[in-house]
C-alpha positions in Angstrom: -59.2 -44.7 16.6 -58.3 -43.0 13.0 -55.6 -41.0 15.1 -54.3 -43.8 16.1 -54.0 -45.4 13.3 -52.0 -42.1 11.5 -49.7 -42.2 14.0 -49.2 -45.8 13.6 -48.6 -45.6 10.4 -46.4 -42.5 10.7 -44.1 -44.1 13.1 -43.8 -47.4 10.7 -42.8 -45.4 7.9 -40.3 -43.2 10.3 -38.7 -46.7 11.4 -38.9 -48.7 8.7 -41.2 -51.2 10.4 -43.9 -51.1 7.2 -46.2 -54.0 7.2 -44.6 -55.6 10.5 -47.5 -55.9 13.3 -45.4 -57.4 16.4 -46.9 -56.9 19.8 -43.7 -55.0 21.1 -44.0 -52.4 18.1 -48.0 -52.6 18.8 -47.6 -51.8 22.5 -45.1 -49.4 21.8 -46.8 -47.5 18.9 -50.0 -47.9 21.6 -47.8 -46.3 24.0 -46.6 -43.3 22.3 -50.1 -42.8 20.5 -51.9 -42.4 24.6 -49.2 -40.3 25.6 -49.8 -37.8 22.8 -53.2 -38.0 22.7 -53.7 -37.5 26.2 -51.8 -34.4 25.9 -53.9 -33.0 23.2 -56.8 -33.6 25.2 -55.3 -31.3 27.9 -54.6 -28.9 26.0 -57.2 -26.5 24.6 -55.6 -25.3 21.5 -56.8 -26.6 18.5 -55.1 -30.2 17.0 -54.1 -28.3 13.6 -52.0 -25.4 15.4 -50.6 -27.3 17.3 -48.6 -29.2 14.7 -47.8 -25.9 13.4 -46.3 -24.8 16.1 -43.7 -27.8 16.0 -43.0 -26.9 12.9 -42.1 -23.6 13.1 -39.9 -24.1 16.0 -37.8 -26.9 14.5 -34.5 -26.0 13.1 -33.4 -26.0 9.5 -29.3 -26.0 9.2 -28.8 -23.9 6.6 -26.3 -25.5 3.9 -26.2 -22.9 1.0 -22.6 -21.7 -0.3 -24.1 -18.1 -0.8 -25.9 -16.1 1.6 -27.2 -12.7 2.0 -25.2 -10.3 3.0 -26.4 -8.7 6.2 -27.4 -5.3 6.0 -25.6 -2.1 8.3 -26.4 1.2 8.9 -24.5 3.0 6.4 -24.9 6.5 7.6 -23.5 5.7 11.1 -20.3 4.2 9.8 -19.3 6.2 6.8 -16.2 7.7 8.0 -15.2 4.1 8.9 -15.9 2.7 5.2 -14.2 6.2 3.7 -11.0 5.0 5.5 -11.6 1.8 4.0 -11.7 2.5 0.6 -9.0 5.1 1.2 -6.6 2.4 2.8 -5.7 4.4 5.4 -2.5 2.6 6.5 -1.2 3.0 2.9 -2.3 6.5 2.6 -0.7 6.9 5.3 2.7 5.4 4.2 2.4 8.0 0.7 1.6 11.0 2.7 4.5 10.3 4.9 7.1 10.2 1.9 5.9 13.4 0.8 6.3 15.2 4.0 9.6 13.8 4.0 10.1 14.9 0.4 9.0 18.7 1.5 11.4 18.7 4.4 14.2 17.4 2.9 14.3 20.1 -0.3 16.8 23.0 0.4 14.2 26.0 0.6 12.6 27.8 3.5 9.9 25.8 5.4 6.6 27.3 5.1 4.1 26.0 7.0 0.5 26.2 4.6 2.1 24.9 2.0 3.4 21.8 3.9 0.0 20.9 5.0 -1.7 21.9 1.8 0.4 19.3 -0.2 0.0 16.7 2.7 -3.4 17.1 2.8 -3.6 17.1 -1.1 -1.5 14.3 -1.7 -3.5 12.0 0.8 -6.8 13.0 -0.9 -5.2 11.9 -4.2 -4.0 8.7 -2.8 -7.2 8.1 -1.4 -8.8 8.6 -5.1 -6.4 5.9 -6.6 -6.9 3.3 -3.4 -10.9 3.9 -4.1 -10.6 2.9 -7.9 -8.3 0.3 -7.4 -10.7 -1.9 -5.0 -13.3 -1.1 -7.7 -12.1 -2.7 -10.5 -10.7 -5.8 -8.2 -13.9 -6.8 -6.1 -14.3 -10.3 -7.5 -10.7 -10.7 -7.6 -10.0 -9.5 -4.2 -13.3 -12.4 -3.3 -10.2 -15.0 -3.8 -8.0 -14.0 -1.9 -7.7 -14.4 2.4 -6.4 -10.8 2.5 -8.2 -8.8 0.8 -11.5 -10.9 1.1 -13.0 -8.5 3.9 -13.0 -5.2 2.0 -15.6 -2.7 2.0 -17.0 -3.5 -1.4 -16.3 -7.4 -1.5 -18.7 -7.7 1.2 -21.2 -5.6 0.0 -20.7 -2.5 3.0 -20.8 0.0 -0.3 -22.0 -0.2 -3.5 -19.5 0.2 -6.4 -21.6 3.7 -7.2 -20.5 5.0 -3.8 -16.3 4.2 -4.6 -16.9 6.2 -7.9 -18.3 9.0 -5.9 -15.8 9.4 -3.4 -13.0 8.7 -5.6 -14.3 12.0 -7.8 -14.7 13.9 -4.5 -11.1 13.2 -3.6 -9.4 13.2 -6.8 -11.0 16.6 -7.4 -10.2 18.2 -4.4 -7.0 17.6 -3.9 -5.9 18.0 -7.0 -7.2 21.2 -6.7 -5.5 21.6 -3.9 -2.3 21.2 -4.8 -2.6 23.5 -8.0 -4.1 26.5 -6.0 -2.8 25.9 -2.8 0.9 24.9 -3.2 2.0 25.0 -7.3 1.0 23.2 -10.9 4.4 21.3 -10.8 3.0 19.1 -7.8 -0.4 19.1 -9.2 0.4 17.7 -12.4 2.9 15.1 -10.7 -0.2 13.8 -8.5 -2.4 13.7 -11.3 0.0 11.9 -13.4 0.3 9.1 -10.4 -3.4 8.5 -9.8 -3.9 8.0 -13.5 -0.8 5.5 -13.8 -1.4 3.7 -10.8 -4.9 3.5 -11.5 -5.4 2.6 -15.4 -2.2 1.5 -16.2 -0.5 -0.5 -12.5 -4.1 -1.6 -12.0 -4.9 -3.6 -15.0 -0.9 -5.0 -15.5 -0.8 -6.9 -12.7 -2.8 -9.6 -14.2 -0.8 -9.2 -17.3 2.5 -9.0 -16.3 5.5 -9.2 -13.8 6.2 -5.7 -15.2 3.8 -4.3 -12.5 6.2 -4.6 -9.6 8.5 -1.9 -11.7 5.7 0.0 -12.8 4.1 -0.3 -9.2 7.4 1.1 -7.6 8.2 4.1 -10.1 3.9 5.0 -8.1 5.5 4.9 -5.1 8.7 6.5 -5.9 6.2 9.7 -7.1 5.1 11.6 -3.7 8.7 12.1 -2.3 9.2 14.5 -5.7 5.6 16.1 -5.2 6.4 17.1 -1.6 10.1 18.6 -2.9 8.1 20.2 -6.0 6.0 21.5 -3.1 8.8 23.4 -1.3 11.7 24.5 -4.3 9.2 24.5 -7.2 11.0 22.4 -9.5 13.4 19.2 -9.8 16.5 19.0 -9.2 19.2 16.2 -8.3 18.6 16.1 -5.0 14.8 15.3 -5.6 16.4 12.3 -8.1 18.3 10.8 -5.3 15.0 10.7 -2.7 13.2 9.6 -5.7 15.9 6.9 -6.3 15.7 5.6 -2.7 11.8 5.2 -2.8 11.7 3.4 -6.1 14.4 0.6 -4.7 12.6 0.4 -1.2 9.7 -1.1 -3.0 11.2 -4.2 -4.0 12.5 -5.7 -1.0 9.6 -4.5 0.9 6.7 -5.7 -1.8 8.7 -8.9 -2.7 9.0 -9.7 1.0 5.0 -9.3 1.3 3.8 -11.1 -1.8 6.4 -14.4 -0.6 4.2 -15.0 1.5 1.0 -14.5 -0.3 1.7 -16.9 -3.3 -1.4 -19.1 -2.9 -3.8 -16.2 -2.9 -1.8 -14.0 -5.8 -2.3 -17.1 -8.2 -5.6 -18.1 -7.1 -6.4 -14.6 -8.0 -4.6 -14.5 -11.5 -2.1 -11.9 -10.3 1.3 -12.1 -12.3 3.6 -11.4 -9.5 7.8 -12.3 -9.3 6.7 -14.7 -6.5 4.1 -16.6 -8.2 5.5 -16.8 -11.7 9.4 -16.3 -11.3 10.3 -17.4 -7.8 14.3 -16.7 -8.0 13.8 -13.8 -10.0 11.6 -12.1 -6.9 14.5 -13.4 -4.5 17.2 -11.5 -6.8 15.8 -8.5 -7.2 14.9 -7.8 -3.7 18.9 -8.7 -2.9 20.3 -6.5 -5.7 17.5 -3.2 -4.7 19.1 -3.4 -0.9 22.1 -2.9 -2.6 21.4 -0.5 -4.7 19.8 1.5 -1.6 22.8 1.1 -0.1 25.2 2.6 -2.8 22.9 5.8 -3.1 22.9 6.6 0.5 27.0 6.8 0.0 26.9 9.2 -3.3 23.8 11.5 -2.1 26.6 13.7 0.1 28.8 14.6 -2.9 25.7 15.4 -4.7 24.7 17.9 -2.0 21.6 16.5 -0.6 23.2 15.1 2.7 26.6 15.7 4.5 29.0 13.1 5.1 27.7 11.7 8.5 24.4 10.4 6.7 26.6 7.9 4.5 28.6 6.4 7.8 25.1 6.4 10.1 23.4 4.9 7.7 25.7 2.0 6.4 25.1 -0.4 9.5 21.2 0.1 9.0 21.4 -0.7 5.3 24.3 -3.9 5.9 21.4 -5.1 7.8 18.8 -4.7 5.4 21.3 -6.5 3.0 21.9 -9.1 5.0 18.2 -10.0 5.8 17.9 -9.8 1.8 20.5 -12.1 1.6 18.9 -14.6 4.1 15.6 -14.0 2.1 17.9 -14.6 -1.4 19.5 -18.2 0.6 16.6 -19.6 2.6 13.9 -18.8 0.6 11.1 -19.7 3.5 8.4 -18.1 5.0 10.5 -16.7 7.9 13.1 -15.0 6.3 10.8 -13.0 4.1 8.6 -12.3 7.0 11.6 -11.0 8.8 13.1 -8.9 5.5 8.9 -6.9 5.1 9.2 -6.3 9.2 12.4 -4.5 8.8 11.3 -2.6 5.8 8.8 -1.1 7.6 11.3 0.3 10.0 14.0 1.0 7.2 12.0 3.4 5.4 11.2 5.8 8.4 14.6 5.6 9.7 16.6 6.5 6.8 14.0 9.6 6.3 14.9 10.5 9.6 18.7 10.3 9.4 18.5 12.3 6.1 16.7 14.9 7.8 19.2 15.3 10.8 21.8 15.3 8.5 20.4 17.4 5.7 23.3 19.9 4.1 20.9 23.1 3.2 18.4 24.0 5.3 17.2 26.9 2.6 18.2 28.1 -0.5 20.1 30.9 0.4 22.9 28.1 2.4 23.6 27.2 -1.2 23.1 30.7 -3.0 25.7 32.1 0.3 28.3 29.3 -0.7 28.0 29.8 -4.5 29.0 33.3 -3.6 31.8 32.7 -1.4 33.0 30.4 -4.0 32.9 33.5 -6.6 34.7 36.0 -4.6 37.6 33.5 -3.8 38.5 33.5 -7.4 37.9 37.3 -7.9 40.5 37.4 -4.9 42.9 34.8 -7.2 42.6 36.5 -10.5 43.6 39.8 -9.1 46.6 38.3 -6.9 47.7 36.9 -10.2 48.9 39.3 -12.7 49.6 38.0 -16.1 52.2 39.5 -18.3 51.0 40.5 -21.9 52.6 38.8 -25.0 55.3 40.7 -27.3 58.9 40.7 -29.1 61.6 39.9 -27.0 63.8 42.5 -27.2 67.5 42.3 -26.5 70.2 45.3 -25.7 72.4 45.4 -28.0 74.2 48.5 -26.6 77.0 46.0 -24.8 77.7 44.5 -28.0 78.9 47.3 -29.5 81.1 47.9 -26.6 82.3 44.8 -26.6 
């Protein structure tokens, strides 16, 4: 009778029904209190773990805003979370420019050192992506795109992004100083320690970062021509130019789109903070582009088809800029980044096909021809030395 009266009382206090004694609630709670006793009587498990038991198999929602991050095996997906804190698709993008920087220079094509200043400039580019994502892990938290990195969800720990980052920076700088030459060595080092301690920390600082961010990007095209003449030289200025204008349009394009999450973040970007300005410079950059593609054949880096072959692909990059500059919506920025990505490749490749020198020695044979068509001149021209006139006077006197 004692159960029954806990039950009673448990079901009042469930229901609300405290101090009310009705003989429908009575014959209910009677009801309900046979059933379950009948079934503990059936059963031969003890009355205490039994209630236990329903306990432990009820269901709890879980409501908190943090939870634990679940834990993976580490050792099985390494190579997967290296590409990940590499950025592999950017990497990709820098190693790429650098290629086309090594083919593009007029000197013989050797082989080794093409791939040892690939492989070098990747492992440097790696290094810089690897320290960039460790000092932006709670800013990347706010933001939809970069909220699923390697080290915002806790994949690695910030101890492994330092290691790999030294393993990389070390080795390739290394090899690009013994493996191809200093100049491209000390150009690569130079970029990982702008991009990462001075791009890095600007973009919460100022819009200056997109300038600063492009003159990074403008870098690996000059280390791959470094890497196959040795030095510098206009033609390396004029790829150089191309990359550092590409940028804008192409990152303006991207971060349009990305507003909410750039100033959730506290990122000082043309799009957040200056919305016109961002639309302007992407508009006057495809212009620019445009304007070097027609000069680089009288400075010798292309011939004279690259400039006509490459006008309709650069109107159209203008005019997509300009739709982007007009409309200022979601689509036409969307449709300005796509064709970026398509710009940049093509415009390597047409520079290739139509390069001028293939080696050094085109330009060192036409510098020569050059030399022995005036020696030819000068001695066809014979110049008559200076002195007093002299004048016969011998038919004055017979005059």
């Amino acid at each position: 009778m004692s159960y029954l009266k806990v039950i009673h009382c448990t079901l009042c206090l469930k229901h609300g029904y405290v101090g009310v004694y009705s003989k429908p609630v009575l014959f209910k709670i009677t009801h309900l209190a046979r059933i379950s006793t009948a079934q503990n009587w059936r059963s031969k498990v003890p009355l205490k773990t039994q209630t236990t038991a329903t306990v432990k198999n009820k269901v709890t929602q879980d409501t908190r805003v943090w939870k634990e991050t679940p834990s993976y095996d580490r050792k099985s997906n390494t190579g997967q979370y290296c590409l990940m804190l590499s950025k592999s698709r950017l990497t990709s993008l820098v190693v790429l420019t650098s290629m086309a920087g090594y083919a593009l220079a007029p000197a013989p094509f050797q082989l080794t050192t093409f791939a040892f200043c690939a492989v070098g400039t990747g492992l440097v580019s790696a290094a810089a992506n690897s320290i960039n994502q460790y000092h932006e892990v709670p800013f990347d938290a706010q933001m939809s795109r970069t909220k699923n990195r390697v080290l915002v969800k806790g994949l690695l720990e910030p101890v492994h992004a330092i290691g790999f980052a030294a393993l990389t920076s070390s080795v390739g700088l290394g090899v690009l100083y013994f493996g191809v030459n200093p100049l491209t060595a000390a150009l690569g080092a130079g970029n990982l320690i702008l991009y990462t301690s001075v791009y890095t920390p600007m973009k919460r600082m100022s819009i200056l970062n997109t300038w600063l961010g492009s003159v990074v990007g403008a870098i690996p095209p000059l280390m791959g021509w470094a890497g196959c003449t040795g030095g510098l030289d206009a033609g390396a200025l004029v790829l150089g130019a191309l990359l550092y204008s590409w940028q804008f349009p192409h990152f303006n394009a991207l971060s349009w789109n990305l507003r909410p999450d750039y100033s959730r973040a506290g990122y000082r970007m043309m799009a957040v903070t200056n919305p016109a300005l961002c639309r302007r410079v992407a508009l006057r950059h495809t212009g620019i582009i445009t304007a070097t593609c027609l000069v680089s054949p009288y400075i010798g880096v292309t011939n004279t088809w690259f400039a006509l072959e490459s006008l309709p692909l650069n109107i159209y990059f203008m005019y997509l800029a300009w739709q982007f500059y007009q409309k200022s919506d979601s689509a036409s920025s969307r449709k300005l980044f796509r064709f970026s990505l398509l710009h940049l490749p093509a415009l390597m490749l047409l520079m290739l096909v139509n390069k001028k020198y293939w080696s050094s020695s085109d330009t060192q044979e036409q510098t020569d021809t050059k030399i022995q068509d005036v020696g030819i001149l000068d001695k066809r021209i014979t110049v008559l030395p200076r002195g007093p006139v002299v004048v016969a006077q011998g038919n004055d006197k017979q005059c």
